[in-house]
N, C-alpha and C positions, 0 to 999 in steps of 0.2 A: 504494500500500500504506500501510495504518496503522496503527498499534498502540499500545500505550499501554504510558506507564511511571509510577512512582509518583507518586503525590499524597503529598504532605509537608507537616505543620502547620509554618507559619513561625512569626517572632515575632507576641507576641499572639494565640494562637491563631489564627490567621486559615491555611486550608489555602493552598499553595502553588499555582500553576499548574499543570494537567493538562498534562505532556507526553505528546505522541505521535511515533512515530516515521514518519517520511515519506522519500519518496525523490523524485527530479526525474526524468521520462521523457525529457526533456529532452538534460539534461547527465548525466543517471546519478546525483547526488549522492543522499548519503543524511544526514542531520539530524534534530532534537528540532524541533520545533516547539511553541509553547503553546497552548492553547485559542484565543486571542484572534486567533489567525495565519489560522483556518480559516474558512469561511462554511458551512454548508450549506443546500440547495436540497432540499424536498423537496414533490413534482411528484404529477399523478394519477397516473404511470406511473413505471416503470424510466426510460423518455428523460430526462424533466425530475426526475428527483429523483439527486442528485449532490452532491458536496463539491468549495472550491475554495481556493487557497491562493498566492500568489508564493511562487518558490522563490528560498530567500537565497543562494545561490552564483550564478546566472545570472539571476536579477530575474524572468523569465517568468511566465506564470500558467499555474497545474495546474489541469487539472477533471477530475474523475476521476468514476465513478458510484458510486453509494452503495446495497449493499441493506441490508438488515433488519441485518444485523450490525455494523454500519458506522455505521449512524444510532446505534443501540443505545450501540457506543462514544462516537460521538460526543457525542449529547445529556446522556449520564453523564459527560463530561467538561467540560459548561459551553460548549461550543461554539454560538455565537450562531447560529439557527434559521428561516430562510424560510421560510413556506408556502405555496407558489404555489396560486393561486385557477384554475381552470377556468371557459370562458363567460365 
């Protein structure tokens, strides 16, 4: 799961970190995470297009699937972007 919480101008006008809120399937935790925490994959298909992340309470890595709403938040957030190639 992800959601997003405010964007805040810092100092110098410069906007602050996009947080999102994230949870670990894992261990159950639940956290902000920043843009910068996140990867997304996005694939010719539902399979390969997904988001991924370590989770800061138990270290492991999340990969979770990403549709249309998902990318949508994400990419409005600054979150760095793969585009997997087909063939």
């Amino acid at each position: 799961m992800v959601r997003t919480t405010k964007a805040t101008v810092g100092l110098a006008g410069r906007a602050a970190p996009v947080l999102f809120k994230a949870a670990c399937p894992d261990c159950r935790g639940r956290f902000e995470l920043a843009s910068d925490a996140f990867r997304l994959a996005i694939g010719a298909s539902s399979r390969t297009t997904f988001y991924s992340f370590t989770c800061p309470d138990c270290r492991r890595a999340v990969r979770r699937p990403a549709g249309e709403r998902i990318i949508e938040l994400l990419t409005g957030g600054g979150v760095r972007t793969l585009r997997l190639h087909t063939g």
